[in-house]
C-alpha positions, 0 to 999 in steps of 0.5 A: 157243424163244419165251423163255416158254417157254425160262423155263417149261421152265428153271423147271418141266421142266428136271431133274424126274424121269420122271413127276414133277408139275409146276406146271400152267401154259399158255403160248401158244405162236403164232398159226395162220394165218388159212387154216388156221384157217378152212378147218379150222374152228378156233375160235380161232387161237391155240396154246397149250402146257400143261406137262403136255404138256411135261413129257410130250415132256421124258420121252419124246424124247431131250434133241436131239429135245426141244430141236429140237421146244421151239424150233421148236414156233411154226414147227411150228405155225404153218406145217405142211406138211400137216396130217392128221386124227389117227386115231380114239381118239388125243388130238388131232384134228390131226396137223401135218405139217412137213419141216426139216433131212430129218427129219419132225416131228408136232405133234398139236393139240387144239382144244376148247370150254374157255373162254380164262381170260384173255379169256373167248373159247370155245374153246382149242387145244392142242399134245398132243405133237410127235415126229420120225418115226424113218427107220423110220417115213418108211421104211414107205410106208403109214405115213401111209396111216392119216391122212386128209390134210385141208389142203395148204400147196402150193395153201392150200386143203384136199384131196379 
């Protein structure tokens, strides 16, 4: 885990009960990669992680499932497999897509037209969640039938 985050989480998540408020920061969390960037128009590279979404993960993921996802969130990100839009009406507009250690993990991103408080640049994007899909869910074959598949790792370039 970067170790803003590790701190962040040590400082303001760790021990909190479920629903508790907590202090309202963003962290940066990685870069995207330049392809992904452009080829699904995003208007920054950067990631960040506000802890209202962790908070939101150290609530409903098990402590195993949290600390894997508080870990690897910048591989997560920054090298998805795949990355699908995410279907209508859920926060989020992009689901990414990754595969480690046999299990298959979502990160959801959403990315907007706030400005960056720190150098003033237009837009932001932001990790909403992340989660392992349970073998239940990689077991139904229409699972990811609902998603519409935007980008491919395999060739870099977007799928038709």
């Amino acid at each position: 885990m970067s170790s803003v985050i590790k701190s962040v989480v040590r400082k303001h998540i760790s021990g909190t009960s479920k629903k508790a408020p907590v202090i309202e920061l963003t962290v940066f969390v990685c870069n995207l990669t330049k392809i992904v960037q452009k080829e699904l128009s995003f208007p920054t590279n950067r990631v960040y992680l506000t802890t209202r979404s962790l908070k939101h993960l150290y609530d409903k993921r098990t402590a195993e499932e949290f600390d894997y996802i508080t870990e690897n969130l910048p591989s997560l990100v920054k090298f998805p497999a795949r990355i699908y839009k995410n279907k209508d009406g859920k926060t989020g507009g992009f689901c990414f897509y990754k595969e480690d250690l046999g299990e298959i993990y979502f990160c959801i991103i959403e990315s907007n037209s706030d400005t960056n408080p720190i150098d003033g640049e237009i837009g932001m994007n932001y990790v909403v969640s992340a989660y392992r899909l349970s073998e239940k869910e990689t077991k139904r074959e229409n699972y990811l039938a609902g998603y519409e598949l935007l980008w491919s790792w395999k060739d870099d370039t977007p799928s038709s």
